[in-house]
N, C-alpha and C positions, 0 to 999 in steps of 0.2 A: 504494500500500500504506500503510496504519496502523496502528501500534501499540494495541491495547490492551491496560485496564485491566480487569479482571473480578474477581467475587466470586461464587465458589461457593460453595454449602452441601454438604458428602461427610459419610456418616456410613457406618462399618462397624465392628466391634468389632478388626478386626487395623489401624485405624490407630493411630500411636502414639498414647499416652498413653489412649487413650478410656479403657481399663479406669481408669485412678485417676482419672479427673472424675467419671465414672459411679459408683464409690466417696464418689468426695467432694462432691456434688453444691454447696456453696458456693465452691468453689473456680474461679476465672478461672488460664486457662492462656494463656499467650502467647508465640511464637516471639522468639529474640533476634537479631539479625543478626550473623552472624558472621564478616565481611571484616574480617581484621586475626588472627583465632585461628590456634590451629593446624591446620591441615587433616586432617593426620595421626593426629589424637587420637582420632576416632573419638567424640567427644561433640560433645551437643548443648545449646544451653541455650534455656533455659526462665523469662518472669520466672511467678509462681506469687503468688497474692491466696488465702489460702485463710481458713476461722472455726477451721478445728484443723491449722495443717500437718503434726502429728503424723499425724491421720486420711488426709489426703493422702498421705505418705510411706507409710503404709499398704497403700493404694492403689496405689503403684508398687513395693511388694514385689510384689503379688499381680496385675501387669499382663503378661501375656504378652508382650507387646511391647517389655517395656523389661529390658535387659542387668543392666543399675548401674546406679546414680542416687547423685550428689553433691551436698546441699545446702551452696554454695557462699559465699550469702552471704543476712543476712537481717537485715531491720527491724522495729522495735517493732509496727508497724501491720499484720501478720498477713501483709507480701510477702518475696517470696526466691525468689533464681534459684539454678534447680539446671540441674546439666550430666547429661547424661543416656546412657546408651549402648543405642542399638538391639538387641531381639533379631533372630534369624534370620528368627521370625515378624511382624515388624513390618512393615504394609502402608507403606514412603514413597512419597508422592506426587508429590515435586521431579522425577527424573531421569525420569517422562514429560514431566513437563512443562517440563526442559531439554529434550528430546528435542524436544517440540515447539515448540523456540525462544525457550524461556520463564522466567520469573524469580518464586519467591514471596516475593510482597512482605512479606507478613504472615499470621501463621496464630494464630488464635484461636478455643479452643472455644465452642461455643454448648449448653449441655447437653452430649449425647454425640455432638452433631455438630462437626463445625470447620465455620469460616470460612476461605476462602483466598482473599487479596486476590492476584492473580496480574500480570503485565506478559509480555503476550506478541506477538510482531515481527505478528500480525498475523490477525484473528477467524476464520479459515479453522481455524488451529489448535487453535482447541477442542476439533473434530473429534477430534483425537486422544486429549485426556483422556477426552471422552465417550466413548467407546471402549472405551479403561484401562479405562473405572468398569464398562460395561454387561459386558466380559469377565470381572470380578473383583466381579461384585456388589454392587457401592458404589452404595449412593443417591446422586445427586448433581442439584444446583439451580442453574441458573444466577439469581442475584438481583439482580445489576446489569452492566452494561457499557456503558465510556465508548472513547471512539476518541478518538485523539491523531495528527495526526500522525506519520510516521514517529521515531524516536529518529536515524536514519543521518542524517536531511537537516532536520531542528530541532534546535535545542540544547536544548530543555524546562527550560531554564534552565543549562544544564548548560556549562562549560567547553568550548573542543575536548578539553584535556587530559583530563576528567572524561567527557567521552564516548568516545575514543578506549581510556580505560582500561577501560569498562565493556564497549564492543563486544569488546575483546583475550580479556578476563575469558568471556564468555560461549561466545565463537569456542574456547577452550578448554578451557572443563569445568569453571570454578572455581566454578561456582555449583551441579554435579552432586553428587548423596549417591549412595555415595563419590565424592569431587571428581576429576577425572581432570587436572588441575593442581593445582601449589600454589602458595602467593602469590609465592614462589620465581622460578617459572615464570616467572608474569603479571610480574612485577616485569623479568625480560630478557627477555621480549617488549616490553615497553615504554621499555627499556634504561635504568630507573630503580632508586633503591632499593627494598627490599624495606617499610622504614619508608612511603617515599613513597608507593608502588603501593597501600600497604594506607592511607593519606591519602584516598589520589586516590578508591579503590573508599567509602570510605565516604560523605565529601562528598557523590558523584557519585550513591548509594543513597538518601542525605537529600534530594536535589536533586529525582530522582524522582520517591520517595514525596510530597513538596509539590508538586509539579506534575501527580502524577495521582489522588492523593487527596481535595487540599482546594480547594474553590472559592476564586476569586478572591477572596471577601472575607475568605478564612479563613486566608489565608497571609501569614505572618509578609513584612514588609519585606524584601528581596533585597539582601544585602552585596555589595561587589564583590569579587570573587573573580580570581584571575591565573592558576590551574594547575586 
């Protein structure tokens, strides 16, 4: 068995956010990673590159999809991350594909489609998003797909610590919208701090991401690491 790494193209008008890109058409939208937040909060964030974030913010009045929206923090250069709350009608696409043993790596619009860089235990499971999509009428493209090794039986660069933390984390639910752990959790299942766990899950996400993202010539130098 191997792990991969894939990127689909999904477009439907009930995933989140579409309606305010489709609004704001210069605006770049990108998912944030959020091991280490509060699980509990029910928000999501967002970094946001937009030519008017006013027009944007606009956009996510007028998005079915989205509950609230908090711009949280923002720079001269037209970026700002906002925290976001799902509506009822908002298509998320994570908990199949926790479902199907799987982790989103990254999600960025492409027009009024997204990009979802995905990691999942193994290419058979596709099957199921493909599925999700053809049940619920999502266009959806597969555009690349790399194979890795298993995650259980390679370290991909990754600690024991930082992979033990990662497999606990997913065996769990911590990665599911709504999460059915909280770092809480993960952190005594691993019978560590709560500081530390959410340490371990970040590192261990960065670790990843540069091991199944960036080619060998593209990856920063490898620090040594202990946990």
């Amino acid at each position: 068995m191997a792990d991969i790494k894939a990127v689909v193209e999904v477009e439907h008008p009930d995933i989140v956010l579409t309606g305010a890109v489709r609004h704001d058409s210069s605006s770049t939208v990108r998912s944030v990673s959020e091991a280490g937040t509060d699980p509990t909060s029910g928000k999501f964030f967002y970094r946001v590159q937009s030519s008017d974030l006013g027009r944007f913010e606009d956009g996510l009045r007028n998005d079915h999809t989205i509950a609230d929206f908090e711009r949280v923090r923002e720079t001269r250069d037209g970026k700002a991350i906002y925290s976001v709350e799902y509506s009822d009608e908002a298509t998320v696409l994570s908990p199949v594909i926790s479902t199907a043993g799987g982790v989103i790596l990254d999600m960025e619009n492409a027009g009024g489609a997204w990009h979802l860089t995905v990691w999942l235990s193994e290419r058979t499971n596709l099957d199921r998003l493909w599925e999700y999509a053809r049940q619920n009428d999502i266009d959806i493209e597969l555009l690349r797909v790399n194979e890795y090794a298993s995650l259980g039986s390679t370290d991909a660069g990754l600690t024991d610590s930082q992979r033990e933390a990662l497999l606990v984390a997913v065996e769990a639910g911590y990665f599911e919208e709504p999460r059915n752990a909280t770092l809480s959790e993960v952190a005594a299942d691993l019978d560590i701090s709560q500081p530390a766990a959410s340490g371990l899950l970040r590192r261990a996400i960065k670790r990843l991401v540069v091991s199944s993202l960036l080619d060998d010539s593209e990856q920063p130098n490898r620090s040594v690491t202990h946990d």
